[in-house]
C-alpha positions in Angstrom: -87.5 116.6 -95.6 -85.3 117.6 -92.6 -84.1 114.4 -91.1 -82.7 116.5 -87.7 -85.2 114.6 -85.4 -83.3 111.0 -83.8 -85.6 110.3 -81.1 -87.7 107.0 -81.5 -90.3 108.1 -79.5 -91.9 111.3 -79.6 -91.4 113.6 -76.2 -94.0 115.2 -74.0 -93.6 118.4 -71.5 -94.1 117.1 -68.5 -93.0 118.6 -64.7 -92.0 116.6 -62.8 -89.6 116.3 -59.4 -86.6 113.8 -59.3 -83.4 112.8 -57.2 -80.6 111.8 -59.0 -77.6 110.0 -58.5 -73.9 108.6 -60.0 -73.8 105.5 -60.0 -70.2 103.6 -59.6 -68.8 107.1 -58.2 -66.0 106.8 -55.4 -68.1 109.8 -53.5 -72.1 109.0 -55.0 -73.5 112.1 -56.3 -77.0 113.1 -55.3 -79.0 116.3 -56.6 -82.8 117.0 -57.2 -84.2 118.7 -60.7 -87.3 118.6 -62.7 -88.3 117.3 -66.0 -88.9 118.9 -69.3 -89.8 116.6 -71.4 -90.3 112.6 -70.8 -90.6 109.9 -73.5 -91.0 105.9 -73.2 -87.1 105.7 -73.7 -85.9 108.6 -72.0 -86.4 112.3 -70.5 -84.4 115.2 -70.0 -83.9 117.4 -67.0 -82.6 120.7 -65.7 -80.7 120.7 -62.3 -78.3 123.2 -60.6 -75.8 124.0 -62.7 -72.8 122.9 -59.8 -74.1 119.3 -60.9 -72.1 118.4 -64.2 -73.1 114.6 -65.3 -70.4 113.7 -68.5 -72.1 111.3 -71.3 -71.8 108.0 -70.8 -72.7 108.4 -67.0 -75.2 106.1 -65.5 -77.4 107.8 -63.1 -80.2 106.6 -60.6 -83.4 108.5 -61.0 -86.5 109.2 -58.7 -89.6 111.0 -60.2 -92.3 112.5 -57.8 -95.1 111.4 -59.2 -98.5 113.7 -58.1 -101.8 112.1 -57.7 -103.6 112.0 -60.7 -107.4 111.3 -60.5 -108.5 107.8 -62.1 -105.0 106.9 -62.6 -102.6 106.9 -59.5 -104.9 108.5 -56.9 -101.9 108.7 -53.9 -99.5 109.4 -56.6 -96.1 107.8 -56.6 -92.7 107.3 -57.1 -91.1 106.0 -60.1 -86.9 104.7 -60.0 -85.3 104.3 -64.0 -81.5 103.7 -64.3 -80.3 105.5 -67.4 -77.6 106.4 -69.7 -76.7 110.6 -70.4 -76.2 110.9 -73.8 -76.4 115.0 -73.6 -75.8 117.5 -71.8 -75.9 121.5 -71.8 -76.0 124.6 -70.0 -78.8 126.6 -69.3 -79.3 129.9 -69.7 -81.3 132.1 -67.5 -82.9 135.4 -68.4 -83.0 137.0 -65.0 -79.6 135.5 -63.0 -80.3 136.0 -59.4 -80.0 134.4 -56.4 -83.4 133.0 -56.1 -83.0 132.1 -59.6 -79.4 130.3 -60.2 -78.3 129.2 -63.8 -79.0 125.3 -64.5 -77.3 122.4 -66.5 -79.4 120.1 -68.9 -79.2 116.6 -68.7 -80.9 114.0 -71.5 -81.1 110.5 -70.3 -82.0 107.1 -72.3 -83.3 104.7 -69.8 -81.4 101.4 -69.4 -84.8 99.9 -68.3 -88.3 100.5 -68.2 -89.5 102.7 -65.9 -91.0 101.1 -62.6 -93.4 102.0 -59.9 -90.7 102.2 -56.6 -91.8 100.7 -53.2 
């Protein structure tokens, strides 16, 4: 039985725009990514890779939320604090400068997610 899986709750691939930022940094830290994969408890994210978040960090996040027929027809914004608990760099086949190389960032929310006004 491979016992390599932590996560209480299982993931799914979802794209999704955000803003992010530091919180309780002398100079706050803002930068915009998109989603890979979102659970109840947490998601992670790829940004550009000039944005370096350590563990532990708390960060501030936005997801863009598209309109979605029968379910949030204007769409939406949803704001989470949460807690990095990994990070990574990200490789990209085809380094250009359209297509620059990115950093990975997993999050555990702090919270529940809520619907921002």
């Amino acid at each position: 039985m491979d016992n390599s899986e932590r996560r209480k709750a299982k993931r799914l691939s979802a794209k999704f725009n955000l803003s992010c930022s530091k919180m309780g940094a002398t100079s706050e830290q803002n930068c915009s990514g998109r989603t890979v994969n979102v659970s109840p408890g947490g998601l992670y994210f790829e940004t550009a890779a000039e944005v370096m978040f350590d563990v532990g960090n708390l960060i501030k996040i936005e997801l863009a939320i598209p309109p979605t027929s029968g379910e949030l027809e204007l769409g939406g914004r949803i704001s989470v604090l949460g807690k990095v608990v990994r990070t990574c760099d990200v490789e990209v086949e085809a380094i250009s400068i359209l297509s620059p190389n990115k950093h990975g960032v997993a999050l555990e929310f702090c919270h529940s997610p809520r619907l921002a006004t």
